[in-house]
Steps between C-alpha positions, in 0.01 A plus 500: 500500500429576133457883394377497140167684523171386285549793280806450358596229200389186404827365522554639803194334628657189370676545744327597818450168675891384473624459830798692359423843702452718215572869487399785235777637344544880677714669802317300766666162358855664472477636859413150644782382323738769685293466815557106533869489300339272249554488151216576259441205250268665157303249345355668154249394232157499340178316579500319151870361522528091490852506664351764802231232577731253489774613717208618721329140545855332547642745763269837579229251623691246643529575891896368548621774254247721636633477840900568375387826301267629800783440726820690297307765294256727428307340220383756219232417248516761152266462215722619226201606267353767838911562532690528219751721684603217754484222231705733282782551752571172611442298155803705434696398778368121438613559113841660554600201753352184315484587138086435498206605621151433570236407785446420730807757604665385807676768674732537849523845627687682748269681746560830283366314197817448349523156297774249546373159348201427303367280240136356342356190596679292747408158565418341826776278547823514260397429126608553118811711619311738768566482829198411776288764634504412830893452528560866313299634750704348742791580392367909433435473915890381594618755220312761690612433824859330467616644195338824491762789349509238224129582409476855510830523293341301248178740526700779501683419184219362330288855543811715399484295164119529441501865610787594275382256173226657358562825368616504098697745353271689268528471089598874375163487266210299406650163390420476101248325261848262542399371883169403373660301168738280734225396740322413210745328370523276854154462473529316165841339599270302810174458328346193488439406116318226581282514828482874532672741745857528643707290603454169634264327766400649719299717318372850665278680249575883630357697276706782530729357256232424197387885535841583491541294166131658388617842556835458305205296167322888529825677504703290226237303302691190566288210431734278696424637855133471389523130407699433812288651737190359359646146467545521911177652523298215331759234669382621870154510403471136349724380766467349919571857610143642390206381637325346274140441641524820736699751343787693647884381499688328740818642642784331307551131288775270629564376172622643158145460347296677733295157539558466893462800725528658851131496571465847693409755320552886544341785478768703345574256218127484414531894460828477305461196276117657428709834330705311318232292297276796467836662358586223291114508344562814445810482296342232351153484420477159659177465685633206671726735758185657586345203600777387684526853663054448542534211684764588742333823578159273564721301704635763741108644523357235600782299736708800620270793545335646815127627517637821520711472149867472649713189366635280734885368521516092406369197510693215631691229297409232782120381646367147612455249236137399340382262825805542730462346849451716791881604622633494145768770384429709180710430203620669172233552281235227621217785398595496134592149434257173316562182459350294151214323714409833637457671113317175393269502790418853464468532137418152373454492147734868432806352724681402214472840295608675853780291570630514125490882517612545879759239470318249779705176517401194688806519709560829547683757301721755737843496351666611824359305841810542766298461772220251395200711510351480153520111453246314333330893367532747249604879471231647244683653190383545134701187343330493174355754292089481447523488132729192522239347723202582334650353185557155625144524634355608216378772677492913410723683746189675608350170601845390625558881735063432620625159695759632631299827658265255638792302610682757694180658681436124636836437662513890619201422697648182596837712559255733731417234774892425573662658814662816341800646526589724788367886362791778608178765544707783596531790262805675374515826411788473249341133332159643463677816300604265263168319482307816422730560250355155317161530601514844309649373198288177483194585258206517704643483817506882583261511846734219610800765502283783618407304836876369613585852422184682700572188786897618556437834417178437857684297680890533449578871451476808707431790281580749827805389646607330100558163674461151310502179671603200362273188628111480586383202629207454778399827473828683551763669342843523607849502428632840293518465164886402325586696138383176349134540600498873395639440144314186432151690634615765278517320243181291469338897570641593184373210291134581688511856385619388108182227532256740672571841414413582843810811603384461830755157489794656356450757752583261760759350349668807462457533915621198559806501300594837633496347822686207411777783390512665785496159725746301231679715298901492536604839386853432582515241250184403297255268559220393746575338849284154588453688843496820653750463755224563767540214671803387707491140492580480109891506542534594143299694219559348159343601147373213308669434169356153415152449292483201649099291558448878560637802342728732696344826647718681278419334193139588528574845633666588184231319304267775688670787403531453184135391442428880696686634294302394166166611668693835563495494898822420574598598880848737594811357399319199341759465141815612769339133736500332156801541387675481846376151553592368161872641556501352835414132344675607226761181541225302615281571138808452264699191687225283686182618313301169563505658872275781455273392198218759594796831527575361170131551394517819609881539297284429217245731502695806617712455209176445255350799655824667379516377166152592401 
C-alpha cells in the first residue's frame, strides 16, 4: 500500500514503489496514526538531494527496514520545496536538538504531530557516530509502548520551546546607516582575498549577500565592496561550480576554490546569481557579467523550461555513468565529468589547447574525491587564461577562443547522448517569481519573462476567489500559496512592468501583494507569516528571518514596497509594513547581519531613498 498519487512530485515519485507504505502528508495520515496508536515517522527532502537517494537505496528500498517501519508507524513522505511549512517546522525541531540541519530530515512524531527525536541522514547499520536506522526505529517502537509518558514529555517540552522562541522584541526605530556599516564590516572581516567569497570551503555562492555589498558600492561609492564582489563573481564563473560547456551553476563547491561542486543545480540560484552579474555589469561596464548572466539565462531556456514558458525546479547532481551496466546506481556528477582519452578522442588535434584552458589532466583533477566518484576524470574549470595560451602557441586569442567554441560544441553533443540527470519538472510558484525577475532583466530575454508570468498568472492564480497555488505539475495545480510565493511572484511582476512598460503587470502585483497582506501580515507585531494559519496540522506559524539559498518572505516583501512606492502605487499602510518589519529584525540587522543579507539590501535603499 503506497498512496503518493502520479500528480504529485518527482521526488515523491521517487518514492512510490518503496515497499515502505507511503502516506501524503495531510489529516488522513495523522488520524491513522491515532486510529492504530502508532507513531508517525516524517521522512523530508527534495528530488535532487544525493544523501535522500542514498538513505533511500540503503533502507527505504530495502524490504527488512521496510517491514519494521510498516509495522510501528505511519510513514509520511514531504517534499520540502511543495511544503515549506512542514519542512520549516520540524528543521527547527531537528536544529534546536542536534545543533545541524539538513536532508534528508528524519523526524519521529507523536500522533498529534508533535516531534520528539529527529535527525538527517541515518545510516543503515551504525556508522561514523550515527546510530543504525533499523535499531532507532526499534528502539522509537519500545519507547512508544514501554516508555511512553517519557515521549510525550519530551514532545511536550520541545513544542513549548519552539512555540515560545520566535518572536523578537522589536527595535524602537529603523536601525541606522550603522547596522548596514557592521555587516559590512563582517563581510570584509570573512572574505576570501584569495579564492573569492566568504569564508571557507564549503563554498555557497548566495547571492543575496553580493547585492547586499552592490547596494551599499551605489549608496557609499566604496570601491572595496565593488572589487570584492566582483572578485567572487569572476572566481564562480571560472571555477567547477559553473558549467562550463552548458551553462548554468551548480548548487554549491566543496572546496575553497570553487573547483569541485555539488552537481545539482537550482532553479532559484540560476535566478539569483543571474541578478547579481547583470548588477555587477552594471556597476561596472564589464561585458563579461553579461555574458555570464547570457549564458545562464540560455541555460535555464533551453534545459529547464516547459512548452508553455514556466521554469522548472532542478536538475539532479546524480545520473548513470557514460556506458554503465544495466542495474548500476547513479553517482555524483557522472553527466559532467571527462577523462584525458575522452578530450583527445573527441577533439584530436585541439585536445591540448582544451585541456590547457579547462585544466584537463591525465589523471584527473577534482581536489576533493571522499567518496571515489571522480577518479581517473576531470571537473571542467577555466585554469589558464586564453591570452596565456595563445601566446605559447603563437596563436591570436581570437584564433585561440575559435578552437575552443568548436571544442565545447563537440563534447556538448557528446555530453547530449549520456543518461541525464533526473529533471525536478514541477513548477514553483515562488522560484519562477524569481526567475522572471532575471529573464526580465537579461537583455533580450523579455518574451521569456512575459510567458512564466502569463503561464502562473493561467494556470496558478484565481483572479475570483484571489487564490494562488503553489506547485503545477501534470496538469494540476495545488497546494495554497505560502507568503514566500506571493512576495517572490511579486517581485519578478515588478521587474516585468520596469522591462515592459506594460501597467497591466504592476497591476497584478499590486493584487497579489494586497492579498499576501491580508493572508500574512502580523499586525500585532510586524512582519509577514510563512503560513496562514489555515491549516491545523502546522503546530506552529513562524516568520522567516534567514536569507538563506532563498530570501525570506519578508525580505522581498519589503523589497516590494518600497519599489511601489517609487512607481507611486504604494498599497494602505505600505511605509507603516516597512518600517514595522525593519524594527521587528531590528536586532537581527545590527547584531547578526550576515543572516538576512537581502533585508539588508532593502536597509540600504530605504535609507538612500532618504538621503536623496
Amino acid at each position: 500500500m503506497n498512496l503518493l498519487s502520479s500528480e504529485q512530485s518527482p521526488y515523491l515519485l521517487q518514492h512510490a514503489a518503496n515497499p515502505v507504505h507511503w502516506r501524503p502528508w495531510g489529516e488522513e495520515a495523522f488520524a491513522a496514526a491515532r486510529r492504530d496508536d502508532k507513531l508517525v515517522f516524517l521522512s523530508v527532502g527534495y528530488a535532487t538531494c544525493h544523501w535522500c537517494h542514498v538513505m533511500a537505496h540503503e533502507s527505504f528500498e530495502d524490504a527488512g527496514v521496510a517491514a519494521v517501519l510498516n509495522q510501528h508507524f505511519v510513514c509520511i513522505k514531504v517534499d520540502r520545496e511543495e511544503r515549506p511549512d512542514v519542512d520549516r517546522v520540524y528543521m527547527q525541531f531537528v536544529q534546536a536538538t542536534t545543533g545541524s540541519g539538513g536532508w534528508p530530515m528524519s523526524v519521529w512524531l507523536t500522533p498529534d504531530g508533535r516531534p520528539f527525536y529527529g535527525g538527517t541522514y541515518f545510516p543503515p547499520a551504525e556508522r561514523w557516530g550515527k546510530p543504525g536506522f533499523r535499531d532507532l526505529l526499534l528502539e522509537m517502537a519500545r519507547l512508544w509502548v514501554e516508555e511512553r509518558e517519557r515521549v510525550q514529555r519530551a514532545a511536550e517540552s520541545v513544542g513549548e520551546r519552539l512555540a515560545l522562541g520566535g518572536a523578537p522584541e522589536p527595535a524602537r526605530s529603523v536601525p541606522g546607516v550603522e547596522a548596514l556599516d557592521g555587516a559590512v564590516r563582517d563581510f570584509l572581516a570573512s572574505h576570501d582575498s584569495r579564492h573569492g567569497g566568504f569564508g571557507g570551503a564549503p563554498k555557497f555562492p548566495r547571492p543575496s549577500e553580493l547585492l547586499f555589498l552592490l547596494a551599499e558600492h551605489r549608496r557609499t561609492g566604496s570601491r572595496t565592496l565593488l572589487d570584492v564582489v566582483t572578485h567572487t563573481l569572476e572566481a564562480m564563473a571560472a571555477g567547477g561550480m559553473r558549467d562550463q560547456l552548458g551553462g548554468g551553476f551548480h548548487r554549491y563547491s566543496v572546496d575553497a576554490r570553487w573547483r569541485v561542486p555539488h552537481f545539482e543545480k537550482m532553479l532559484y540560484d540560476q535566478a539569483q546569481l543571474v541578478l547579481a552579474y547583470l548588477e555587477a555589469a552594471r556597476a561596472t561596464g564589464d561585458a563579461a557579467f553579461i555574458d555570464v548572466a547570457d549564458d545562464t539565462l540560455r541555460y535555464v531556456q533551453r534545459e529547464m523550461t516547459s512548452e508553455d514558458g514556466a521554469f522548472f525546479s532542478a536538475e539532479d547532481a546524480d545520473s548513470l555513468p557514460p556506458g554503465a551496466p544495466a542495474g548500476a546506481h547513479a553517482s555524483e556528477g557522472a553527466f559532467y565529468l571527462w577523462s584525458m582519452d575522452d578530450v583527445e578522442r573527441l577533439l584530436g588535434p585541439d585536445a591540448h589547447v582544451f585541456c590547457e584552458r579547462y585544466g584537463v589532466e591525465r589523471g584527473g583533477n577534482a581536489l576533493s574525491d571522499p567518496h571515489g566518484e571522480f577518479t581517473g576524470r576531470n571537473i571542467l574549470y577555466q585554469a589558464r587564461p586564453i591570452e596565456d595560451i595563445a601566446g605559447e602557441a603563437g596563436q591570436s586569442a581570437d584564433d585561440v577562443a575559435s578552437v575552443l567554441g568548436r571544442a565545447r560544441q563537440a563534447l556538448l553533443r557528446e555530453r547530449g547522448t549520456r543518461p541525464r540527470p533526473q529533471l525536478d519538472d514541477k513548477v514553483l510558484t515562488a522560484w519562477n517569481g524569481l526567475m522572471i525577475a532575471a529573464f526580465a532583466r537579461g537583455p533580450g530575454f523579455l518574451e521569456a519573462a512575459r510567458a512564466a508570468a502569463s503561464f502562473v498568472r493561467a494556470r496558478m492564480w484565481d483572479p475570483a476567489t484571489g487564490r494562488l497555488l503553489r506547485r503545477f505539475r501534470n496538469g494540476h495545480a495545488a497546494i495554497d500559496a505560502f507568503a514566500e510565493d506571493y512576495a517572490c511572484l511579486v517581485f519578478g511582476l515588478i521587474e516585468l512592468f520596469e522591462a515592459c512598460g506594460d501597467r497591466a503587470w504592476l497591476d497584478w502585483a499590486l493584487e497579489l501583494q494586497r492579498r499576501q497582506d491580508e493572508l500574512f501580515w502580523d499586525d500585532e507585531s510586524g512582519g509577514w507569516f510563512s503560513t496562514d494559519g489555515r491549516d491545523a496540522t502546522i503546530l506552529w506559524r513562524f516568520k522567516d528571518d534567514y536569507d538563506g539559498a532563498e530570501p525570506a518572505a519578508s525580505s522581498v516583501a519589503v523589497h516590494n514596497l518600497l519599489a511601489f512606492e517609487r512607481h507611486g502605487v504604494s498599497p494602505d499602510g505600505a511605509r507603516d509594513k516597512v518600517e514595522r518589519t525593519f524594527r521587528l529584525v531590528g536586532e537581527r540587522l545590527t547584531r547578526m547581519g550576515r543572516a538576512v543579507p537581502m533585508m539588508l539590501t532593502a536597509l540600504s535603499a530605504w535609507h538612500a531613498s532618504r538621503a536623496r
